[in-house]
C-alpha positions in Angstrom: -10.0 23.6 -16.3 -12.0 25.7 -18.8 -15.7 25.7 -17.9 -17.9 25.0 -21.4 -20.7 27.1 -22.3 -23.5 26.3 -25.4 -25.2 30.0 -26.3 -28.3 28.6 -26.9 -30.9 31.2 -25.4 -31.2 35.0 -25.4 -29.7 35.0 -22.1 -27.1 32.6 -22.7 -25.8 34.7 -25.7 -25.9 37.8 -24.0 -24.3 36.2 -21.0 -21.1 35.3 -23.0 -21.2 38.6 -25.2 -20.5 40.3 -21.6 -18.4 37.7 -20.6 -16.1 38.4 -23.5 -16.3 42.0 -23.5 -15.1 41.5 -19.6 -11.7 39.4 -21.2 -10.8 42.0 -23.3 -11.4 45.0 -21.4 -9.2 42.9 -18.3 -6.3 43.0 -20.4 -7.1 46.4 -21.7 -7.1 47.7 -17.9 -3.5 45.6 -17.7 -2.1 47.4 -20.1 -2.7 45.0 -23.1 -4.1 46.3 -26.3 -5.2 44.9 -29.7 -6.5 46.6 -33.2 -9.2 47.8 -33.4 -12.0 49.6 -31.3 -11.3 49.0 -27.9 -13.4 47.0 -25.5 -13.6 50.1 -23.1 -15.4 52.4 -26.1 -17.5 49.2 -27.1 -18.7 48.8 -24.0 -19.2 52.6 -22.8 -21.3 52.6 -26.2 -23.4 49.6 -26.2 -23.7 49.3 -22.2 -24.3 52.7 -21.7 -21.5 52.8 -18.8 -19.8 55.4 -17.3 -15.8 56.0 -16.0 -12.5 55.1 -16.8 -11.5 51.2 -17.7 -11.3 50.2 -14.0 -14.3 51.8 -13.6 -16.3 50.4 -16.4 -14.8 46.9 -15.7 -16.4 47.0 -12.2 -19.8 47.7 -13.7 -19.1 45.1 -16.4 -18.6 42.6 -13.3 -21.9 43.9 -11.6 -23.9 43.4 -14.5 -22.6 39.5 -15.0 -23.1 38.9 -11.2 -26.9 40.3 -11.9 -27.7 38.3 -14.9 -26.4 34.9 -13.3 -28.4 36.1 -9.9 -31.5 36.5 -11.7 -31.5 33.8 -13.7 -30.5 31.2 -10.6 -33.6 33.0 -9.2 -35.6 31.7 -12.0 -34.7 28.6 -12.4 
């Protein structure tokens, strides 16, 4: 089953903008690759994150598991 989202907020958009930059840099680190930049240089750029793609993927992870902490925290 494929969960739904509606990007309606700030958080909500940048929830899913992570989200999808953790998709493509999954199949990046299995091997997978598509034109274009890469989702490991977009995300070393924009996120500010450090190591190679197994690396950054971690990181990637830590920051959705933070977001969806905080804002369960909030709510």
């Amino acid at each position: 089953m494929v969960d739904m989202m509606i990007a309606d907020t700030p958080y909500k958009i940048e929830l899913y903008a992570l989200l999808s930059l953790r998709a493509a840099l999954r199949m990046e680190v299995a091997g997978l690759k598509g034109r274009g930049k890469s989702a490991y240089s977009i995300a070393k750029q924009e996120l500010g994150v450090k190591g190679n793609k197994q690396k950054v993927l971690d990181q990637v992870n830590q920051m959705i598991q933070s977001m969806k902490e905080q804002q369960q925290g909030e709510a």
